[in-house]
C-alpha positions in Angstrom: 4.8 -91.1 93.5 5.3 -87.5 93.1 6.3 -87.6 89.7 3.5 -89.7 88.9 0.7 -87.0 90.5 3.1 -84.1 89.0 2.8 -86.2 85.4 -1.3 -86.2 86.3 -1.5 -82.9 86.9 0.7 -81.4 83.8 -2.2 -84.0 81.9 -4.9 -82.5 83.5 -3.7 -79.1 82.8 -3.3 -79.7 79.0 -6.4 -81.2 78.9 -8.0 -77.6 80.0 -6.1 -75.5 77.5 -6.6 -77.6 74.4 -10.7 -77.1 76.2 -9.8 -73.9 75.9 -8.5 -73.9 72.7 -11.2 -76.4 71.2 -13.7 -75.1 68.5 -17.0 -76.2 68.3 -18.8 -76.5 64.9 -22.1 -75.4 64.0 -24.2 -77.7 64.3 -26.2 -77.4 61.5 -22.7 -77.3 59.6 -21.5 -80.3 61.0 -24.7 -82.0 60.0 -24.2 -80.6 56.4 -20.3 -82.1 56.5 -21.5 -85.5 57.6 -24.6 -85.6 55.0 -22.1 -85.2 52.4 -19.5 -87.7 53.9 -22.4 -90.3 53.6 -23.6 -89.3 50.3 -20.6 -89.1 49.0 -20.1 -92.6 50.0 -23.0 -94.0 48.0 -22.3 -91.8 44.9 -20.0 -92.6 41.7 -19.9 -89.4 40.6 -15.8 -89.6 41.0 -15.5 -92.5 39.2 -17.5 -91.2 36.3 -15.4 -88.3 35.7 -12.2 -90.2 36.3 -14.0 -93.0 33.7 -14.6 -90.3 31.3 -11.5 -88.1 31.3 -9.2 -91.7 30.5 -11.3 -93.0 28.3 -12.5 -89.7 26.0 -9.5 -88.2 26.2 -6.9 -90.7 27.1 -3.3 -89.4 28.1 -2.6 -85.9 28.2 0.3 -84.8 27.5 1.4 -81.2 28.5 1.6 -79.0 25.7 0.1 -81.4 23.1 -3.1 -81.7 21.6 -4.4 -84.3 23.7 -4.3 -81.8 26.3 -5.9 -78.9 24.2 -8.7 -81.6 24.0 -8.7 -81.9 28.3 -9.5 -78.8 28.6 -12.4 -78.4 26.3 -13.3 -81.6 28.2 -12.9 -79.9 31.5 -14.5 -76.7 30.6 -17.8 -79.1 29.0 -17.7 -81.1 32.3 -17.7 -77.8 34.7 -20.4 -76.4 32.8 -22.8 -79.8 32.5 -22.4 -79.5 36.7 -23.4 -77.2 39.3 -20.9 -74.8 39.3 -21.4 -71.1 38.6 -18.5 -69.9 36.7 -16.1 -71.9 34.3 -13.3 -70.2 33.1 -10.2 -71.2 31.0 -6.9 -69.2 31.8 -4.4 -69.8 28.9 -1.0 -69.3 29.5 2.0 -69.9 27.1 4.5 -73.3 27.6 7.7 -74.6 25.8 6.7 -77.7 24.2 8.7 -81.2 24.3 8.0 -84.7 23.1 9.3 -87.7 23.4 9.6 -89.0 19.8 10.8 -92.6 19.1 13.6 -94.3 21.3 15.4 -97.5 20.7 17.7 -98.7 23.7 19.9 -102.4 23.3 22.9 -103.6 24.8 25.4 -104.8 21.7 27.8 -106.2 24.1 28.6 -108.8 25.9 25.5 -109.6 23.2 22.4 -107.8 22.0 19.3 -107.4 24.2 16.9 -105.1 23.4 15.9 -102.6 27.1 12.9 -101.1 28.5 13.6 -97.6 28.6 11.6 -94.2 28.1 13.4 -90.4 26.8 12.9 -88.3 30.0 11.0 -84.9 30.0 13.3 -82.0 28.5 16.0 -85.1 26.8 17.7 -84.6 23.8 18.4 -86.6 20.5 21.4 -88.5 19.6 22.9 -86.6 16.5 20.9 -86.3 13.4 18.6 -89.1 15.2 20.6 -91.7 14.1 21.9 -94.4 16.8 24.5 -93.9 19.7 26.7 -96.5 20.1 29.4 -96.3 23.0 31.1 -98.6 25.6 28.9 -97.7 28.9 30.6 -96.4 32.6 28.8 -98.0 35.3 28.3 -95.5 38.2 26.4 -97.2 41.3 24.4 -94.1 42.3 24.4 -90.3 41.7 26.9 -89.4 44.3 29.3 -91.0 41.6 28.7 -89.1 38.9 28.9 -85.9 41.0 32.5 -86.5 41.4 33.8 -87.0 37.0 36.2 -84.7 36.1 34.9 -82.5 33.2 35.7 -84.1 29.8 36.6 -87.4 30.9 33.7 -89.1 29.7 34.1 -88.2 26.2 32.2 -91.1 23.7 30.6 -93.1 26.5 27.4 -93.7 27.7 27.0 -93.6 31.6 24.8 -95.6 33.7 23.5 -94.5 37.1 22.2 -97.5 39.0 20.7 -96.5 42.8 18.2 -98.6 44.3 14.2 -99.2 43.8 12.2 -97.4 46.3 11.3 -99.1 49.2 7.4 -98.7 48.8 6.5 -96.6 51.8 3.0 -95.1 52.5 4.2 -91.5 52.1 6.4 -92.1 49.3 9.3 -90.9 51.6 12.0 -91.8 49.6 11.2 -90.5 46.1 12.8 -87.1 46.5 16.2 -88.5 47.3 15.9 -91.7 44.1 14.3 -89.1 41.9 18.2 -87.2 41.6 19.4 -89.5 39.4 16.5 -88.6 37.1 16.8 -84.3 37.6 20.3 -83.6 37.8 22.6 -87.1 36.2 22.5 -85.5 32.9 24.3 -82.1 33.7 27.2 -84.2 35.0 27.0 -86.4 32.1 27.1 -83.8 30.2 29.9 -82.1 31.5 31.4 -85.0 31.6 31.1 -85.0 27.6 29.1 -88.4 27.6 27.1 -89.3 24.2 24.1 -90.2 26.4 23.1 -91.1 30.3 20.8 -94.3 31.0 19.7 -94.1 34.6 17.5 -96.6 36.9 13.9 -95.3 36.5 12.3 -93.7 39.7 10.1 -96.1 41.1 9.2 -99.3 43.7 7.9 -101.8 41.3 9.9 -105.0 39.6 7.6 -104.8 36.5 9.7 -104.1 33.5 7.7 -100.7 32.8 10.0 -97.5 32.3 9.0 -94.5 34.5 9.3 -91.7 32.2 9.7 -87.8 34.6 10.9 -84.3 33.9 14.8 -83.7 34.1 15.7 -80.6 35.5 16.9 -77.2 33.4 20.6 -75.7 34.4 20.6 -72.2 34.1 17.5 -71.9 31.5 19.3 -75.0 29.3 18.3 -78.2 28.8 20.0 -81.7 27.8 21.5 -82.0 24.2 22.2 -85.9 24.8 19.4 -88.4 25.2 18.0 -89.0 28.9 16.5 -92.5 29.3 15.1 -94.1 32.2 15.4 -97.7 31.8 13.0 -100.5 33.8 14.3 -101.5 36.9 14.4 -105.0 36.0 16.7 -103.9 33.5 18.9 -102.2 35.4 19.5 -105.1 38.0 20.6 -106.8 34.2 22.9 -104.5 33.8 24.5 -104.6 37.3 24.7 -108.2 37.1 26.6 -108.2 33.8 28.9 -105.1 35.2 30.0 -107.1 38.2 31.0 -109.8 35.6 33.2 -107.8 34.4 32.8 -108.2 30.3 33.4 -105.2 28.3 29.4 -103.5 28.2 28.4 -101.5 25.4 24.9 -100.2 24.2 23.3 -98.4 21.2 20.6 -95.3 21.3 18.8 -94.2 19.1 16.1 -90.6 20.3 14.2 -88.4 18.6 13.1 -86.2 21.8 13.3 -82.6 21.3 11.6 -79.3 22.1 9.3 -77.7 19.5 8.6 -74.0 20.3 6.1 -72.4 22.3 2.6 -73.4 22.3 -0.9 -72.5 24.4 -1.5 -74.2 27.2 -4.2 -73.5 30.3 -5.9 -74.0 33.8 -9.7 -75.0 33.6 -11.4 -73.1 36.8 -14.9 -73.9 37.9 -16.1 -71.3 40.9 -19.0 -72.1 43.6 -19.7 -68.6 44.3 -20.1 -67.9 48.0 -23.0 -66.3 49.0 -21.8 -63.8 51.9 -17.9 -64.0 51.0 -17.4 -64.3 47.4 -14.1 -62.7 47.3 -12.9 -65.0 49.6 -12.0 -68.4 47.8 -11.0 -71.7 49.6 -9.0 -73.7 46.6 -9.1 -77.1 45.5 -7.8 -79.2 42.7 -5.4 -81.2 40.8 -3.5 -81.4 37.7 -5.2 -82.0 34.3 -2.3 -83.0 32.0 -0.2 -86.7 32.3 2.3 -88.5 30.6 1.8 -90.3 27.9 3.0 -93.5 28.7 -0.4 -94.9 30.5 -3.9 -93.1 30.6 -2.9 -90.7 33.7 -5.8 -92.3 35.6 -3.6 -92.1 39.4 -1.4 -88.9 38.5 -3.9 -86.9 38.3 -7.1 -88.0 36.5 -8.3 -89.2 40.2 -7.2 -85.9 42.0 -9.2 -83.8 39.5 -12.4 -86.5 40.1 -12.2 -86.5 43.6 -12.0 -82.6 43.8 -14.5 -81.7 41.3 -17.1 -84.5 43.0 -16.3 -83.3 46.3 -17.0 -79.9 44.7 -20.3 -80.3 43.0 -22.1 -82.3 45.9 -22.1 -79.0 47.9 -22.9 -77.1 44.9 -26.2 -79.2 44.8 -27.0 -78.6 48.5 -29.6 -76.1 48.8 -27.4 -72.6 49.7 -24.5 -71.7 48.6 -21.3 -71.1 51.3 -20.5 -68.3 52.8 -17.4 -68.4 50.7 -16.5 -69.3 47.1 -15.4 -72.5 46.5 -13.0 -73.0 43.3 -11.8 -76.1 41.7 -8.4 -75.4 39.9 -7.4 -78.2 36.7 -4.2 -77.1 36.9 -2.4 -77.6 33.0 1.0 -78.4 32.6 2.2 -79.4 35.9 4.6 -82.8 34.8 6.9 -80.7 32.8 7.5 -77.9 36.0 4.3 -76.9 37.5 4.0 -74.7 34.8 -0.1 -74.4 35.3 0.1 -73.8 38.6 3.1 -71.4 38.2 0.7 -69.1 35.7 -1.8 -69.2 38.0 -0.3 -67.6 40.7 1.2 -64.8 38.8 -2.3 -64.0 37.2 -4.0 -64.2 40.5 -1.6 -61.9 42.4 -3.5 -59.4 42.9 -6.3 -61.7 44.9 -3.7 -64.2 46.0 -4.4 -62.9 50.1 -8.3 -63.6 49.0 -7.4 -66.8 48.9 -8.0 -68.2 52.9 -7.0 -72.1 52.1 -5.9 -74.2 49.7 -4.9 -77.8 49.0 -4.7 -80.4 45.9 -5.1 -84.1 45.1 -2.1 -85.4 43.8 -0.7 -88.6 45.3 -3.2 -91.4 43.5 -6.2 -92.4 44.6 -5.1 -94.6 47.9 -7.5 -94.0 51.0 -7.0 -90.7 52.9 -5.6 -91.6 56.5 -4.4 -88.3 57.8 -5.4 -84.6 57.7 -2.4 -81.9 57.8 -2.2 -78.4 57.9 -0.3 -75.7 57.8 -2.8 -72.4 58.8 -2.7 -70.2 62.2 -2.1 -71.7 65.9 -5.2 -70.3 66.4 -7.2 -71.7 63.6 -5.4 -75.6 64.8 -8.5 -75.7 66.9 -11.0 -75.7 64.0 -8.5 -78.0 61.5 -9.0 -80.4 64.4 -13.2 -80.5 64.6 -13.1 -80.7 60.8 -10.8 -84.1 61.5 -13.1 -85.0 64.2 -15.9 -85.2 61.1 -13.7 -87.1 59.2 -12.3 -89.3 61.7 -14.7 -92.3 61.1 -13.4 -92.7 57.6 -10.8 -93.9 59.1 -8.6 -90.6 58.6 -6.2 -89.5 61.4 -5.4 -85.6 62.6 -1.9 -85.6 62.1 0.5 -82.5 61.9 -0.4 -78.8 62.6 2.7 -77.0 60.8 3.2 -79.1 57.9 4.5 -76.8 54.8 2.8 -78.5 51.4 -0.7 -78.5 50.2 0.0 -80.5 47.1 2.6 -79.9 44.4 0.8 -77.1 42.3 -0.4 -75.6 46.1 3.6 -74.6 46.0 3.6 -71.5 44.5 0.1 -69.9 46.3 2.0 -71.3 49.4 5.5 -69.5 49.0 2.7 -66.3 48.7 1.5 -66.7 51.9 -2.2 -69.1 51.2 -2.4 -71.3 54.2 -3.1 -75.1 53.2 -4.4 -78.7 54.4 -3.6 -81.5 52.9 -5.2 -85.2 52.9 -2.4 -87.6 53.3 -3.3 -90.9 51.0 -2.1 -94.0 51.2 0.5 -94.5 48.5 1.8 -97.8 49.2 1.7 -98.7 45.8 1.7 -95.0 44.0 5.4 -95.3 42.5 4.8 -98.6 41.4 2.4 -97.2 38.9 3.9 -93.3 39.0 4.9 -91.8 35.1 4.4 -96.0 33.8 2.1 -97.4 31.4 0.4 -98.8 34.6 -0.9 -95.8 35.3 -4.5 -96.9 34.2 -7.9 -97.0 35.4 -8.1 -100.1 36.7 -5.7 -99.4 39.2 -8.6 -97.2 40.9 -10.4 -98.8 43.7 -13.8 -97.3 43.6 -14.6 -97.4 47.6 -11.3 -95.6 48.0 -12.3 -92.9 45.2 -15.2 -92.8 47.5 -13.8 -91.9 50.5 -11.5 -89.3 49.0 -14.5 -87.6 47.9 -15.8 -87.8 51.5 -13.6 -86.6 53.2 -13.0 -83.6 50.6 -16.4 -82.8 50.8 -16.7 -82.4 54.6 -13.4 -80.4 54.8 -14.3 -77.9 51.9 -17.9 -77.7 52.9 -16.6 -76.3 56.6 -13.7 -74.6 55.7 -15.8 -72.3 53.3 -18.3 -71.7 55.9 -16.5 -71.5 59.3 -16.0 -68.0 60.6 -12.1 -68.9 60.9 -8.9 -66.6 59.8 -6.8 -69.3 58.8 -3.8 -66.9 58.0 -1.3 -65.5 60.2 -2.0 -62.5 61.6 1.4 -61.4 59.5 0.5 -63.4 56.7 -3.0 -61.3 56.5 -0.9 -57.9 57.3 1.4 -58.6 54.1 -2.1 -59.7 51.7 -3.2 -56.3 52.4 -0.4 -54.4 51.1 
């Protein structure tokens, strides 16, 4: 009994210091927030944009001309809106494509293979065809452990396993080594090329194409290809028969110099706080294999909706509001990159930031990663938001969104609006990745839920920043 009334008690007491601690909203500000939750529920301004930029432009390719043409389509869109600035920040890019590929097992017979060159892969030699006996490795950790040289005139295969599809897309960092690093072992291995089991949850026999990662500045001199994962249960089965396995290659993939690239940024200009920016956004360029409708075409809809219905209210908020298209982000978050080193010297003006960049699944959770002592008002905003079904989840949660990363490492607090990607890497860097993938009601609620948490955060009298955070902006 006494632990019961001690239990009680220690609930009672909580329940006063998170009173205590609780943050009540204006309340002609929460009004505002839940005026735009329910017109952004009606509207199809998200859908629109998402309609337009896959359908005008089509896939966007960073580096490429197609993207060159998203931006002039991004700039055009920014300045048909509300918005009261729109600005184009070039920066300068190393640019790859992906040429031609041809992938076939000769032996035990010939079958022709899904595959797709990875970002940064090389050719086979003088683009003619590759033709080796294959090594079968059953996951990364295999490859890790060749001796240097003693693959010379093979072509390895890294197997794994498909994602298990997961609403967070948990397991994608650890599948997605295969894809960054197999090709430095490979290489030092002396293989002719590495085939690896694409990065993703779906049994379709779709490629998922990705960036490789650099070692030391270099890049791969052998072809990288990502091969369906239908394919690659084929060529498990007919390993584990034991017949002698052998494929040809042929690649054209190469890097072609530098070239221009840029980020598109529209500004809402605050009325009592314009230095002070709370950032949204999402990333402009996509692979080419689909139309880059879930990574990112919806993020930049959902953000510059969210965006321009508060730019249509009737005053402006306190603080600016900016919509980042970041450029270049498959290839290395190269965009967002630039744009931290070119807003250094305003980087502690900015007092929040977050992306969309995880489809265009329904939002169930609101994160952050700000001040204990700003928790209380990251919680009313999720108290507007809560009948959209979204949950208030954790309050020290490092993130933001992919191109959030660097403005993060410098110190920006963030948010972030979990979505549900259930089916995300089924349709992630695939010819999938296409607009009628996009549920409009979800696109809907994204925008929601965007609006109501930009709307407050750029108008609530809130340091989100550590008080050493804020010290280290200053000097």
């Amino acid at each position: 009994m006494k632990s019961i009334i001690a239990t009680a008690a220690a609930l009672i007491l909580a329940g006063h210091a998170f009173a205590q601690d609780s943050f009540e909203l204006d309340p002609a500000q929460a009004a505002t927030a839940e005026a735009l939750v329910a017109e952004a529920l009606e509207s199809d301004l998200a859908w629109s944009i998402v309609e337009s930029l896959t359908t005008e432009v089509g896939p966007r390719m960073p580096g490429s001309e197609a993207e060159v043409r998203a931006r002039a389509w991004g700039e055009a869109l920014g300045q048909s809106l509300s918005f009261d600035r729109v600005t184009i920040e070039p920066f300068t890019m190393p640019f790859w494509d992906r040429g031609e590929l041809e992938i076939s097992i000769t032996s035990p017979y010939t079958q022709a293979l899904h595959g797709s060159a990875l970002g940064g892969s090389g050719a086979s030699p003088r683009s003619g065809p590759v033709e080796s006996d294959v090594v079968y490795f059953r996951d990364i950790n295999a490859l890790t452990a060749v001796a240097d040289g003693s693959l010379e005139g093979k072509i390895v295969f890294v197997d794994g396993d498909a994602m298990v599809a997961t609403q967070t897309g948990a397991g994608y960092g650890p599948a997605n080594n295969r894809r960054r690093i197999g090709w430095q072992h490979a290489e030092r291995a002396g293989a002719d090329a590495i085939v690896v089991r694409s990065v993703g949850s779906d049994f379709h026999r779709n490629p998922h194409t990705g960036m490789i990662s650099s070692m030391d500045g270099e890049w791969a001199n052998i072809p990288v290809i990502a091969i369906s994962n239908p394919d690659a249960d084929h060529l498990r089965r007919l390993h584990h028969t034991g017949a002698p396995l052998a494929m040809q290659i042929r690649a054209t993939a190469g890097w072609h110099g530098d070239v221009t690239s840029g980020n598109v940024v529209l500004d809402i200009v605050g009325s009592e706080l314009p230095d002070e920016i709370v950032l949204i956004g999402g990333h402009l360029d996509s692979w080419d294999l689909g139309t880059g409708a879930i990574d990112d075409g919806a993020g930049i809809a959902i953000t510059v909706a969210a965006a321009e219905l508060i730019a249509r209210l009737p005053e402006r908020p306190r603080r600016t509001i900016r919509v980042v298209m970041f450029g270049a982000e498959e290839v290395g978050l190269l965009g967002a990159r630039a744009y931290a080193q070119q807003h250094a010297e305003e980087v502690g003006n900015h007092v929040l930031a977050t992306e969309s960049d995880f489809g265009a699944g329904r939002i169930w959770q609101l994160v952050s990663n700000v001040d204990a002592a700003a928790n209380p008002a990251i919680d009313a905003v999720g108290q507007i938001i809560a009948p959209l079904g979204i949950l208030r989840g954790g309050s020290n949660v490092p993130g933001g969104g992919p191109d959030i990363i660097p403005l993060a490492m410098a110190g920006v607090p963030t948010v972030r609006l979990n979505q549900d990607g259930m089916d995300y890497f089924d349709l992630h860097h695939t010819p999938d990745d296409t607009l009628d993938k996009i549920d409009p009601e979800a696109l809907a609620q994204n925008v929601a839920a965007y609006a109501a948490l930009v709307y407050l955060a750029a108008n609530m009298d809130v340091e989100f920043r550590t008080p050493a955070e804020e010290a280290a902006a200053e000097e």
